[in-house]
matplotlib code that plots the C-alpha trace (Angstrom):
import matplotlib.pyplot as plt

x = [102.5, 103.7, 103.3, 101.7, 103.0, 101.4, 102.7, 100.2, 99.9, 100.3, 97.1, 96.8, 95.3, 99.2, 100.9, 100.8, 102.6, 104.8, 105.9, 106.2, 109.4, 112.6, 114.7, 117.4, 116.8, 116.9, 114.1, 113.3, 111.8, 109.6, 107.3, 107.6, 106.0, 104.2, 101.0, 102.6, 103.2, 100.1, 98.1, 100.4, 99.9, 103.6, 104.6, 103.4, 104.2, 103.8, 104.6, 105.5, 102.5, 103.0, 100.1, 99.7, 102.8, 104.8, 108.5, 109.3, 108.2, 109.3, 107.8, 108.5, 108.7, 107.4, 109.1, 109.0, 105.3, 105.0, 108.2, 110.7, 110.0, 112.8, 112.7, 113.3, 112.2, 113.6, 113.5, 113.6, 112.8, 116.2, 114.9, 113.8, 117.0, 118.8, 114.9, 115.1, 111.9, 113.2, 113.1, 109.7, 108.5, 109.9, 109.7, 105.7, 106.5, 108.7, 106.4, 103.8, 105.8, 106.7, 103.0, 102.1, 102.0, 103.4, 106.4, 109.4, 112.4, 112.3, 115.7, 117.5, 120.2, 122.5, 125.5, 128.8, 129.4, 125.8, 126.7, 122.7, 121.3, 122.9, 122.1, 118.6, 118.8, 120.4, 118.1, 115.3, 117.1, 118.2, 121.5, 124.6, 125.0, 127.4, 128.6, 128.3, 129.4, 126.8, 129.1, 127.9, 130.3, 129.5, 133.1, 133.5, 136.1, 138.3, 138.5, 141.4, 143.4, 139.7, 139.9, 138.5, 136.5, 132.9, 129.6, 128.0, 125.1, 121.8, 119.4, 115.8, 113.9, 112.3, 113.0, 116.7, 116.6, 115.4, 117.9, 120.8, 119.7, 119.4, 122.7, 123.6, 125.2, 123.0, 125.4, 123.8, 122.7, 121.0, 120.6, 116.8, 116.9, 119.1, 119.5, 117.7, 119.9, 117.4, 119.0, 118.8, 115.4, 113.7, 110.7, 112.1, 112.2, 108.7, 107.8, 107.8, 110.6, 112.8, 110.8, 112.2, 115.6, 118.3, 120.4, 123.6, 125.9, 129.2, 130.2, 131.7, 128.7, 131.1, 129.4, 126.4, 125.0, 121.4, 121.1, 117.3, 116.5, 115.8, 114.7, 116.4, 115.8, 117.9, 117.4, 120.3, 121.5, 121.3, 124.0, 123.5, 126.7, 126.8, 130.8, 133.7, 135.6, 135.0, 137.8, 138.9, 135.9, 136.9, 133.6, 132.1, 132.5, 131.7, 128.4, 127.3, 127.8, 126.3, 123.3, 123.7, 123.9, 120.6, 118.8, 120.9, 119.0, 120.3, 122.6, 125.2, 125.9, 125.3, 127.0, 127.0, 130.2, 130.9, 133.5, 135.8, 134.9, 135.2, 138.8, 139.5, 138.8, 141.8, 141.0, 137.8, 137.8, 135.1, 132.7, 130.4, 131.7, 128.6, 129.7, 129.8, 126.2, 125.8, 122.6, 121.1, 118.2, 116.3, 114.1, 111.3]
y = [15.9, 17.1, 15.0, 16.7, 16.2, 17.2, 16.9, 15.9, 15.0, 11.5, 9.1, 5.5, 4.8, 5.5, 3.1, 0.9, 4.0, 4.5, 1.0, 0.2, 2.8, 1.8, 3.9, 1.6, 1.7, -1.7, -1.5, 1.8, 3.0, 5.7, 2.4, 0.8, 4.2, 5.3, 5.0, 7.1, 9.8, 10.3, 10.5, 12.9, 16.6, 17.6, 15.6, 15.8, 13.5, 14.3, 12.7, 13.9, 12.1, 11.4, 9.5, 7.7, 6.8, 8.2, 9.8, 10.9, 11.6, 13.9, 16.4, 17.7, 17.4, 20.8, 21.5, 24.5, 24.5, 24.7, 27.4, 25.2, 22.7, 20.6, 18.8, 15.1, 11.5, 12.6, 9.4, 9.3, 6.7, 5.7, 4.9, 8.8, 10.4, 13.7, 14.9, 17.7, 15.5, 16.2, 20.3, 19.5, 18.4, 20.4, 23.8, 23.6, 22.5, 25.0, 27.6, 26.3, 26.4, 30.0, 31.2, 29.4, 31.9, 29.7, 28.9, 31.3, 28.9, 26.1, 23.9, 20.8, 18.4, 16.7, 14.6, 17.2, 15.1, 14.7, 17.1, 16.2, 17.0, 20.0, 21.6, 21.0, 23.0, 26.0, 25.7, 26.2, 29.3, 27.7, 29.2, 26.5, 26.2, 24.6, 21.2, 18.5, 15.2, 12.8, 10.1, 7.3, 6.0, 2.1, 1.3, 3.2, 0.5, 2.1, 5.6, 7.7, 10.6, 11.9, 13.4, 11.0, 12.0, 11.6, 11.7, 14.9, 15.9, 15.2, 18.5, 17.5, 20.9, 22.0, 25.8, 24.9, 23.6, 26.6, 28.6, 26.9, 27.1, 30.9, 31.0, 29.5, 32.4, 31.2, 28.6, 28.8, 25.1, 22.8, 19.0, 18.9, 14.8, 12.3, 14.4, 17.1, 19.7, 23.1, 26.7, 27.2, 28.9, 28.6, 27.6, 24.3, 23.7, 22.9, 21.8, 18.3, 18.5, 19.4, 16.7, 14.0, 14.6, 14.4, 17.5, 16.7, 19.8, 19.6, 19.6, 23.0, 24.7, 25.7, 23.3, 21.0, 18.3, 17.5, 13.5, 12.4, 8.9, 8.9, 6.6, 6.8, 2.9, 2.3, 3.8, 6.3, 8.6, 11.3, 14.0, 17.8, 19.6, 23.3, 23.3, 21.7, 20.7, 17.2, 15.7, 18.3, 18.2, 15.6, 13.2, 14.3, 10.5, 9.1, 11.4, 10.3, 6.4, 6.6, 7.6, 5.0, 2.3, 3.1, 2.9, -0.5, -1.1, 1.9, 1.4, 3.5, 7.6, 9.7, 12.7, 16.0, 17.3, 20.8, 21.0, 22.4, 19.8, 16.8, 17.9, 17.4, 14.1, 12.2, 8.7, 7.7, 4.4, 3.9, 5.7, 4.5, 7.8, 8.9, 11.0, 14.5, 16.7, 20.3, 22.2, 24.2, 26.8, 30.0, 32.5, 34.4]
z = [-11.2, -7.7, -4.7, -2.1, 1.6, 4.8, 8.4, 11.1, 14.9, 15.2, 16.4, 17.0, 13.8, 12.6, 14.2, 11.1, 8.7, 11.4, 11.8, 7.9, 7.9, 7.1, 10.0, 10.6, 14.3, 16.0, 19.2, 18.3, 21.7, 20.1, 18.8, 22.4, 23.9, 21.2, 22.7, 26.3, 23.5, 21.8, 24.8, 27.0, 27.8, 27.8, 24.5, 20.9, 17.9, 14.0, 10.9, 7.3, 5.2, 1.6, -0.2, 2.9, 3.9, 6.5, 5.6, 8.4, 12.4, 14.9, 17.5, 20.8, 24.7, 26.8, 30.2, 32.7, 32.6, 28.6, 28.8, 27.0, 23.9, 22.7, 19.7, 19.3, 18.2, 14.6, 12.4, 8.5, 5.9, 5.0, 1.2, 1.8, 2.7, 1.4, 0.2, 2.8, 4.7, 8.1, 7.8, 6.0, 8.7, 11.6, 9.9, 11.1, 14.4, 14.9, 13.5, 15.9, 18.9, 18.5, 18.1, 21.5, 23.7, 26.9, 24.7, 25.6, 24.1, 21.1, 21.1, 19.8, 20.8, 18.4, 18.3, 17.4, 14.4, 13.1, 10.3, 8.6, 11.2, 12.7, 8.6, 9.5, 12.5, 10.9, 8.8, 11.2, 12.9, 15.8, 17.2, 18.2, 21.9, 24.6, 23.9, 25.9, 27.2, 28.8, 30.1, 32.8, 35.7, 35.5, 37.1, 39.9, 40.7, 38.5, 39.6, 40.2, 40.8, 42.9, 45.8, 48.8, 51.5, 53.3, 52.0, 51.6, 54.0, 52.4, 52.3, 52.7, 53.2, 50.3, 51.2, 52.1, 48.3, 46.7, 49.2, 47.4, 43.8, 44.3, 45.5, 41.8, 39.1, 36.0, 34.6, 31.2, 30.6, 33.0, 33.0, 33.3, 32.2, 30.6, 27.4, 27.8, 28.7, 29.0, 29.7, 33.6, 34.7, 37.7, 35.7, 35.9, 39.6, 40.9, 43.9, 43.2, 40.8, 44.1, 46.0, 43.5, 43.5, 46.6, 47.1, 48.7, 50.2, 51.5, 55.0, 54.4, 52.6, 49.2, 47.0, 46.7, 43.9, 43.2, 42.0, 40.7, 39.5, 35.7, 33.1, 29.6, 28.9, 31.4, 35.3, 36.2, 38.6, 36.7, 38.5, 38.3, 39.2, 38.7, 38.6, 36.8, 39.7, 40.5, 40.6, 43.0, 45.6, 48.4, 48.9, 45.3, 44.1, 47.6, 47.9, 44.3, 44.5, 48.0, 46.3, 43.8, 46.1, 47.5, 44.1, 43.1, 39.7, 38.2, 35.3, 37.1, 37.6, 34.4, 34.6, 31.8, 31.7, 30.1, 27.6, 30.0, 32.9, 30.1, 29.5, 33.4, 33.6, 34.6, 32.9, 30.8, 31.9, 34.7, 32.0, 29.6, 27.1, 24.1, 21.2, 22.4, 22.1, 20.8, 22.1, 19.6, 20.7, 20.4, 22.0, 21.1]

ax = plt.figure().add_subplot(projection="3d")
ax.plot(x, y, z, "-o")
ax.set_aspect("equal")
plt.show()
């Protein structure tokens, strides 16, 4: 006899299925705030459901005022795998996603090499995207071949904010948080989205960089750099590490590199370097 399976949001009266999988995951973060994601407004959590038990859980993150949902928080059963359970239970979501009206783009990041779960993505119709590197400079010590010079003047009007992102050509990508890389759309920039985060512009007006505080496990300043010069910018480094040094619990400066600005880097050896991240995404 078949097995039925059903995927449903998640409620506190799962907590038990959820923590009886077998994901392999040491301090799996998605238990520690699994109560923050049930009960927020911008996040939603399902499992796959099999006689009770749970195979699988995954959902979604909204941003952009409901515009953009990413998918994330995939974990499988691993005494579960290669059953096709993760598309079983995304294939709703997605389906769900693209009948809400607010919704205008569903996407997904992955590791380059995470061959499983890239399939699952085709799968779902989700087109392949930029990759990227998400690499954090703990040892700034360790630096070279940068171009020295002063910090960068601070911008604290919210109009003189906006002013520069307008001036921006759409680059494509932005790095809305600590891995989650959205396409670039004004959506994104509220009011108090440009409130929390420090824009820096150089002394000559060519270039600026917006740093905001973010919480990945770890507190980073996460950098947002709209070009892939760096290394060539005199007072990048110094502008970013000022920052930095006023928010001294962060973990360090965690910067997304494109492909083109990852291949620039002199030496890897102040970073903390992750496996390199391919965006996947679609539109209505």
């Amino acid at each position: 006899m078949e097995q039925v399976m059903n995927v449903q949001p998640l409620t506190h009266k799962d907590r038990p299925a959820l923590e009886a999988m077998d994901t392999g995951i040491e301090d799996d973060y998605v238990l520690r705030i699994f109560e923050r994601l049930i009960e927020s407004d911008s996040h939603e959590i399902f499992g796959l459901f099999r006689e009770g038990k749970m195979l699988a859980v995954g959902g979604y993150s909204l941003f952009g005022n409901g515009k953009f949902a990413m998918l994330g928080r995939l974990r499988s059963d691993r005494r579960m795998l290669m059953k096709g359970n993760a598309t079983e239970l995304l294939q709703p979501i997605v389906d769900r996603l693209f009948r809400d009206p607010q919704v205008a783009w569903v996407g997904a990041n992955t590791h380059l090499h995470n061959l499983a779960a890239r399939r699952v993505l085709q799968k779902l119709s989700l087109k392949e995207g930029p990759v990227l590197h998400f690499l954090t400079l703990s040892s700034p010590e360790l630096l070279t071949d940068h171009k020295p010079g002063p910090v960068w003047e601070e911008v604290t009007s919210l109009q003189h904010k906006k002013e520069l992102l307008n001036l921006i050509n759409d680059p494509g990508v932005f790095p809305f948080e600590c891995y989650y890389p959205l396409p670039y759309d004004k959506a994104l920039f509220t009011d108090q989205y440009l409130e929390e985060s420090s824009f820096y512009q150089k002394p000559d007006a060519s270039r600026f960089v917006i740093v905001k505080n973010d919480t990945k496990k770890f507190d980073y300043s996460h950098v947002k750099y709209f070009w892939d010069d760096h290394y060539n910018q005199s007072g990048f480094f110094e502008t970013i590490l000022h920052h930095w040094k006023q928010h001294p619990n962060n973990a360090g400066c965690w910067i997304d590199f494109s492909a083109e600005g990852f291949k620039k880097i002199p030496d890897l050896s102040p970073y903390y370097v992750q496996e390199p991240w391919m965006l996947y995404g679609k539109w209505k």
